[in-house]
C-alpha positions in Angstrom: -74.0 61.7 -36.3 -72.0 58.5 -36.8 -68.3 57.6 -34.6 -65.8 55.8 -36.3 -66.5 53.0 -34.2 -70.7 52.3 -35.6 -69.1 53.3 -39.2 -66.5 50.3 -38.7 -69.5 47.7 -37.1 -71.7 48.2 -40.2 -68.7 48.1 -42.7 -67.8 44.4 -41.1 -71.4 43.2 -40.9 -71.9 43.7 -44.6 -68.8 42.5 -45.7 -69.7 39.1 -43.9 -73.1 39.3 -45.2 -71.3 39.4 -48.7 -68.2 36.8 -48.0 -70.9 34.9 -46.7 -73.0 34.9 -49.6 -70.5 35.3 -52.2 -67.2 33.4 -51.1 -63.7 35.9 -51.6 -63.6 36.1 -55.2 -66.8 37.0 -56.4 -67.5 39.5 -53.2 -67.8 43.2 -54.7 -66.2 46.2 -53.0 -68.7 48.8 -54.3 -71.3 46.3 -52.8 -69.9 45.9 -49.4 -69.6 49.8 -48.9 -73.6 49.9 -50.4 -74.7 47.5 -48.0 -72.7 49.6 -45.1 -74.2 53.1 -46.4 -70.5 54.3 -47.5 -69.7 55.7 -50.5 -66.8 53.8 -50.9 -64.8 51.3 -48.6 -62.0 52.5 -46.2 -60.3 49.1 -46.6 -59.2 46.7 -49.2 -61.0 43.5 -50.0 -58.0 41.1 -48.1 -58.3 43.2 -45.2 -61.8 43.4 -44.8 -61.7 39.5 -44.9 -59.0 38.9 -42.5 -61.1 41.7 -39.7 -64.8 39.8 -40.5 -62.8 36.3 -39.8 -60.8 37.9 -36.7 -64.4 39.1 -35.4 -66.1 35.7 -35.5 -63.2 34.4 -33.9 -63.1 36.9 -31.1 -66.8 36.4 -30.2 -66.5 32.7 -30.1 -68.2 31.7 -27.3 -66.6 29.8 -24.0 -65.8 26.5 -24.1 -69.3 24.5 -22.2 -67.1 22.3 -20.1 -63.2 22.5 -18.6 -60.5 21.2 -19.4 -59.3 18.1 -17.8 -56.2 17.3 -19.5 -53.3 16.6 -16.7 -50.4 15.1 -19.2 -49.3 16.3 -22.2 -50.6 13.4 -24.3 -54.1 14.3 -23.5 -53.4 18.0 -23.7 -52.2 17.7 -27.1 -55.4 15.2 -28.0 -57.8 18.0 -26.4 -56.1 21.1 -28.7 -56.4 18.9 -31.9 -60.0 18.1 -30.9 -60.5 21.9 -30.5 -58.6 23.0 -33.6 -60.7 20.4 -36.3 -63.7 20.8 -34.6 -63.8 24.8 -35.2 -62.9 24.0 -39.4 -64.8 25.5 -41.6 -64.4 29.0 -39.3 -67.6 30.5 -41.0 -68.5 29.2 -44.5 -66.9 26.3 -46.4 -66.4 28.5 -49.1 -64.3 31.2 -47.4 -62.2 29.0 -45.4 -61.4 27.4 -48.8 -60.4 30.8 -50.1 -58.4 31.7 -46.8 -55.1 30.2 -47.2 -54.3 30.7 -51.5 -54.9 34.4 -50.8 -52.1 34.5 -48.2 -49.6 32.5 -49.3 -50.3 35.0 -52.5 -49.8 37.8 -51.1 -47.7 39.9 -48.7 -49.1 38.5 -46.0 -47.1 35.1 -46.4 -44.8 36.0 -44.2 -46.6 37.2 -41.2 -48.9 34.5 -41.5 -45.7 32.3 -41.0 -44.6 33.8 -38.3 -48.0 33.8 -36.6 -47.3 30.0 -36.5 -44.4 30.5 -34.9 -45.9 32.5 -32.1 -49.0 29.8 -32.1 -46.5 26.8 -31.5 -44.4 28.8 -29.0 -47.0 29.5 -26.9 -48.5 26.0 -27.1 -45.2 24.5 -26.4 -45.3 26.5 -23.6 -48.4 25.3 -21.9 -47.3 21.6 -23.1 -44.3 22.3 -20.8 -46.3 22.8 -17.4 -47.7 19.2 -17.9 -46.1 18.8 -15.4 -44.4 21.7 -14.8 -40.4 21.8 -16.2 -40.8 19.6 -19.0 -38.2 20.1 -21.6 -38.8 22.2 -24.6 -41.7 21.0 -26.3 -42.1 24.4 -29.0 -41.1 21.3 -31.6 -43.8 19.0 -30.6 -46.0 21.9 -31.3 -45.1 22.8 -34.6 -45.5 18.7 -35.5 -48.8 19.5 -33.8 -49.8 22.3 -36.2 -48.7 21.1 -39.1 -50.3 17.9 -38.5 -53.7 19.7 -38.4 -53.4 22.2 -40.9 -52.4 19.4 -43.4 -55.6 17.5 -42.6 -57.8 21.1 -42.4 -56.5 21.6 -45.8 -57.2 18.0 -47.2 -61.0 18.4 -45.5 -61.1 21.6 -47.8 -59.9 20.8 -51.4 -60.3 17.1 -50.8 -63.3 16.0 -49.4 -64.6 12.8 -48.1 -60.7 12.1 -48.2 -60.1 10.4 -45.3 -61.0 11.4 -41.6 -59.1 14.1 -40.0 -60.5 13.6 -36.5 -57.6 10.9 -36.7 -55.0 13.3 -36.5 -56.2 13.8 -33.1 -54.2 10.4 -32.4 -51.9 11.4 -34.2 -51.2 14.0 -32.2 -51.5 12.6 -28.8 -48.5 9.8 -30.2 -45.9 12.8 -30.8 -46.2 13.8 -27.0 -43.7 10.6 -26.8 -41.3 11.3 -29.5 -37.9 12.6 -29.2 -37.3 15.4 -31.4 -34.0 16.8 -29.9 -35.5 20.3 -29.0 -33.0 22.5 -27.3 -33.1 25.9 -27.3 -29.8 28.5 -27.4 -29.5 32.1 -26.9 -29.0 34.1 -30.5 -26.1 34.4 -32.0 -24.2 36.9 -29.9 -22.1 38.3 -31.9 -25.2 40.2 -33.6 -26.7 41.0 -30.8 -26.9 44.5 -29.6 -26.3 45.6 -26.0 -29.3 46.7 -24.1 -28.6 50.5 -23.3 -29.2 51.0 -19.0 -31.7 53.9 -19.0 -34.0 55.1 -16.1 -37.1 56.5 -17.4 -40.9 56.3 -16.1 -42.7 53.8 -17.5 -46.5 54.5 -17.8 -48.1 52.0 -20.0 -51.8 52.8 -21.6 -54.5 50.5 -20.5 -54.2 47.8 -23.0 -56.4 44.3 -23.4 -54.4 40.8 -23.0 -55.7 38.8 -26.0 -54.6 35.4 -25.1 -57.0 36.0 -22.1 -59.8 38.5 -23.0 -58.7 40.2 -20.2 -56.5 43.7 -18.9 -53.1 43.2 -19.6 -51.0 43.6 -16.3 -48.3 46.1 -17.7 -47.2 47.8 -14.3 -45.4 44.9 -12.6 -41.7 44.1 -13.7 -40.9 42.2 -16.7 -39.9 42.5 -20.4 -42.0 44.7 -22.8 -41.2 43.2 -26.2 -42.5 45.5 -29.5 -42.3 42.9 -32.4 -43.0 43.6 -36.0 -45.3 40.8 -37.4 -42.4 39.4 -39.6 -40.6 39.0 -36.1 -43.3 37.7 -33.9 -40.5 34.3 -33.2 -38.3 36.4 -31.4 -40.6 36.3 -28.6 -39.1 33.3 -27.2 -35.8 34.8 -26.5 -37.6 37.2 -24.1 -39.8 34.5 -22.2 -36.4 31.7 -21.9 -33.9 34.6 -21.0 -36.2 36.6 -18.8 -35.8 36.1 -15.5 -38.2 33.8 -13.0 -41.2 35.9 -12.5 -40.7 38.3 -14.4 -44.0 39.2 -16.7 -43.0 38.7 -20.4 -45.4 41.0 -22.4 -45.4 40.7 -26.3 -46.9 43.6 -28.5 -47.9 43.0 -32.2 -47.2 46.1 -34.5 -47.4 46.3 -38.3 -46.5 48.7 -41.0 -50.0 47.8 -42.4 -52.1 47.1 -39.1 -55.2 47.4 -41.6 -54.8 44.2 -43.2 -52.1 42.3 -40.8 -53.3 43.3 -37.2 -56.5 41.8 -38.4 -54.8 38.5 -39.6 -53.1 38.8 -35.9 -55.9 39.1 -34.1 -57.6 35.8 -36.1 -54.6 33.7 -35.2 -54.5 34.4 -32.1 -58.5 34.0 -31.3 -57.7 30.8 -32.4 -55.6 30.0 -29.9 -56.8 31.4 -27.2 -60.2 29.5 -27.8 -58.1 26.3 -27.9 -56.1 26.7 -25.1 -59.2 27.2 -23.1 -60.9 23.9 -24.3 -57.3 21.5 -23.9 -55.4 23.2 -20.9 -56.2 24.2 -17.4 -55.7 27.7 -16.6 -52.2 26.7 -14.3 -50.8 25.2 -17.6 -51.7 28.5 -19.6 -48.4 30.5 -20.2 -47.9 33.5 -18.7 -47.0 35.3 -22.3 -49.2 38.2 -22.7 -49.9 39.2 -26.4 -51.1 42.9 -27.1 -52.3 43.8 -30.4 -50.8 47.7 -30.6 -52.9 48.8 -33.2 -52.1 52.2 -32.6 -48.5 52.0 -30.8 -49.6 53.1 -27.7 -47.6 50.4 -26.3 -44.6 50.9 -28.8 -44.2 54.8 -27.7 -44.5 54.6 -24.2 -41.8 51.5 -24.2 -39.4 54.4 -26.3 -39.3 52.8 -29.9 -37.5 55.5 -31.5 -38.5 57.1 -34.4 -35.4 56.0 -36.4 -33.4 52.6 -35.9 -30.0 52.0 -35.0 -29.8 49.4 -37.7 -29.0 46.6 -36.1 -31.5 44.7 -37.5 -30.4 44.9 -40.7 -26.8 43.6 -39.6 -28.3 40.1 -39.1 -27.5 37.3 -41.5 -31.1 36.8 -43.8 -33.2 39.3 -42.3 -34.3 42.1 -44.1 -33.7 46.0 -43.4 -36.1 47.9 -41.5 -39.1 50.1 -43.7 -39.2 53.0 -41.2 -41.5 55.4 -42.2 -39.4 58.6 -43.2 -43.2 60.8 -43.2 -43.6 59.0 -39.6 -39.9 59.8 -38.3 -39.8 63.7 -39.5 -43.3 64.3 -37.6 -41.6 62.4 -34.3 -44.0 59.7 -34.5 -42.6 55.8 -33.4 -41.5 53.9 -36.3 -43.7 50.4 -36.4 -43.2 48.2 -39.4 -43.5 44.3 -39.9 -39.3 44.3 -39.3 -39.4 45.7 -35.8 -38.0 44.1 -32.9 -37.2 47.0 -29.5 -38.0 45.7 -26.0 -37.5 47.1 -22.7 -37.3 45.7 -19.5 -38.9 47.2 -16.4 -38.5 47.2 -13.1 -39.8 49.3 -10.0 -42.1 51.1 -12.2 -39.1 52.6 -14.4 -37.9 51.5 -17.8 -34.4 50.5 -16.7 -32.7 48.9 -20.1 -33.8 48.8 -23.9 -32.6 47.4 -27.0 -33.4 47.8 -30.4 -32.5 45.3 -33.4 -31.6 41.7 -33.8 -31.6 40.4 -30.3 -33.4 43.0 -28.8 -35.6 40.3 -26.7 -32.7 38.8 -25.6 -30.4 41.8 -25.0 -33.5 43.5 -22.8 -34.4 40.1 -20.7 -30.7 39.7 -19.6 -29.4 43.2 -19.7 
């Protein structure tokens, strides 16, 4: 008798036996779910793609030296290095493919705010070189985009150029000024965190930025964020107080296709964080993917929303599930933000909505 979990290894081996053979377009459903022994795939094609790219990613293997970087310049030299070097992620062809089926699709979005979460968390580490720098999340998106316009230009455009000069590039904006500052959210829309005093008993959950156990039982901010919200983040880890664990866990209303895009992005990072920063200039963020909302319910995401979130200027309403809500279940969708912050072992305020990061980190 097959588990789920040998079903789910032989479905991804064969569809990156056929991506690899056949690029994203031409790769066959029907022919995936042969190779696997299924009848019929569980999963659509998108999804399938985004979980074979996630599972190279994740079983990249340890960088052969450590880092040396001490300053930011050669911090931001070493992650570019890092970044190109790793392009094309497994064939020319699919990495080609990657990016025109995102930016088609419904996945747009999250992808964007992946990016967000990628230059937060390197702006981050840029800021303990040496420790208390100023902001530097702005640096890091000049940082990305930098790269990604030369990882695109080595794809559709080759022989144009040499990207490994971005890598200069790169290192030169660790001395420009780019007026970052950051600011608390706009108050008036965001909610009060509700005082509570309720157990807190956290499943055993990996820390993907580390490949490592999380550390969930200390005190700190629990942060459930939707992956159209994944920003938000950053008003947990700036608000929170000093050493206090910031925890961050990805949900989605479609963890089949998105979760997978997730855990992609942020293998990436954590592989390039390893090869340009020393582990005492590695945040302390901890990102959880919460496939299953494990996290989600023991933190107390209701099943229903109070609404704030749709209050807030340009954001749209939550998608609760209304099947999800009548059985009691938690509702998880790509518009969630709920955190909680702990202390002593008990859940002692929450806030659900716009601002919920902030609300919980300071309430």
């Amino acid at each position: 008798m097959t588990t789920p979990e040998h079903d789910r290894a032989r479905l991804l081996a064969a569809a990156r036996a056929e991506f690899t053979e056949r690029g994203y377009h031409d790769a066959d459903l029907d022919l995936i779910a042969e190779r696997a022994g299924l009848t019929r795939s569980p999963a659509g094609k998108q999804a399938l793609y985004f979980a074979v790219l996630a599972e190279i990613a994740e079983q990249a293997p340890e960088p052969q030296y450590p880092p040396t970087a001490r300053t930011v310049k050669a911090a931001l030299g070493d992650f570019a290095r890092a970044r190109l070097a790793r392009l094309p992620l497994a064939t020319e062809k699919q990495r080609l493919d990657l990016l025109p089926e995102i930016l088609a699709g419904e996945a747009r979005q999250a992808y964007a705010q992946l990016h967000s979460l990628t230059a937060i968390v390197l702006g981050l580490a840029l800021e303990n070189l040496p420790p208390g720098a100023p902001r530097m999340v702005r640096v890091a998106e000049a940082a990305l985009t930098s790269l990604h316009g030369a990882g695109r230009l080595a794809a559709v455009a080759p022989g144009f150029g040499e990207p490994f000069a971005m890598v200069t590039v790169c290192e030169m904006l660790a001395d420009l000024d780019l007026d970052d500052d950051w600011g608390p959210p706009h108050l008036p829309y965001v909610p009060a965190a509700e005082a509570v005093d309720e157990p807190w008993s956290p499943p055993a959950l990996p820390d993907a930025l580390r490949a490592e156990p999380a550390r969930l039982d200390g005190d700190g901010v629990i942060a459930v964020l939707g992956m159209h919200r994944l920003g938000a983040v950053e008003e947990a880890v700036r608000a929170a107080p000093a050493g206090a664990q910031v925890t961050v866990a990805l949900v989605s209303g479609t963890p089949d296709e998105l979760s997978s895009l997730g855990r992609l992005v942020v293998a990436e990072l954590r592989a390039d964080l390893r090869a340009a920063f020393p582990a005492s200039a590695r945040p302390g963020l901890q990102i959880v993917h919460d496939d299953t909302g494990a996290l989600a319910a023991a933190a107390g995401l209701p099943a229903r929303s109070d609404g704030a979130l749709a209050a807030a200027p340009g954001l749209p309403a939550r998608s609760d599930g209304a099947l999800a809500a009548a059985a009691g279940l938690p509702a998880r969708s790509d518009a969630t933000e709920f955190a909680v912050r702990v202390a002593a072992g008990r859940i002692v305020a929450r806030a659900d909505g716009y601002g919920a990061c902030y609300a919980a980190a300071t309430g």
